[in-house]
N, C-alpha and C positions, 0 to 999 in steps of 0.2 A: 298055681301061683308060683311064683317064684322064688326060690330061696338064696339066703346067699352063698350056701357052700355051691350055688351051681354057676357061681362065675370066678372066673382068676382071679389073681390081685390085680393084675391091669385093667381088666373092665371095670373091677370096684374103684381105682382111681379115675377111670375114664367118667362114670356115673356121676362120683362122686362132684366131680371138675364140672360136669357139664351143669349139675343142679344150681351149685355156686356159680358157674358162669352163669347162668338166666335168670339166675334173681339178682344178680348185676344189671344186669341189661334191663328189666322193667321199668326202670327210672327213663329209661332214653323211649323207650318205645311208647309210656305215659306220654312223654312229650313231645314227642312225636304225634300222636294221636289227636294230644289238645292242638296243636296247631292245623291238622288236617280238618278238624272240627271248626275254628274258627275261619279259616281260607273257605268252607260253605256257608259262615254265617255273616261274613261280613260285609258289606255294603262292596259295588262294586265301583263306586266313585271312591271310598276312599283312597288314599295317596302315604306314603311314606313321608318320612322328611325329607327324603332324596326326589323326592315325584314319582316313583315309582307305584305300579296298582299293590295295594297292600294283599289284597286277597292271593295272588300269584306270589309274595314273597312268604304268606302263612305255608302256601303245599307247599314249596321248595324246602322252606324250616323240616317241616311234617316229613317231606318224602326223605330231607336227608339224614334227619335224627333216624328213623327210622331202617334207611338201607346203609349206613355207616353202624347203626349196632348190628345189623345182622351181618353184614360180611366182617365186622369184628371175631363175631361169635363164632361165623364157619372159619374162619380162619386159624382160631385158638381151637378148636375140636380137631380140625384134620392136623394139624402140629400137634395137638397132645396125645393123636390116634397113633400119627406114626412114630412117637418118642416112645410110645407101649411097644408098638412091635418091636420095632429096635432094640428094645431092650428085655422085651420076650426072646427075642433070637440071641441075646445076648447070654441069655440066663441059661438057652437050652443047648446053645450051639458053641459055648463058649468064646464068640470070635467076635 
């Protein structure tokens, strides 16, 4: 198992960051999922208010809640990954 004396301080805010990111992000993914969930249950004549097939605008909802949290999420992980190193070589290398 893991302890914590066996990571730096940067992996410990890397950790730290990544926990608080994803329990951020559950909210977007829930709803995401409900709409995925109803785009299968729902009738395939229904219609929006625009005319549109309602079942094709439930996945679009679903697919983009869904892949807008996640490249959120990678996006703020490889920025907070490399603001560690940077400043791990900062701390070692002085420069």
């Amino acid at each position: 198992m893991l302890r914590r004396n066996d990571f730096g301080k940067g992996e410990l805010i890397m950790i730290k960051m990544l926990g608080k990111l994803f329990l951020m992000e559950i909210p977007f993914l829930l709803i995401g999922g409900v709409f995925i969930y109803l785009g299968f249950t729902t009738d395939n004549n229904a219609l929006t208010d625009d005319g549109y097939n309602l079942k094709n605008f439930f996945f679009l909802m679903g697919g983009s809640f869904i892949a807008l949290s996640a490249i959120l999420f990678i996006c703020i992980s490889v920025f907070t990954l490399l603001k560690i190193k940077r400043l791990n070589t900062i701390v070692t290398e002085g420069k």
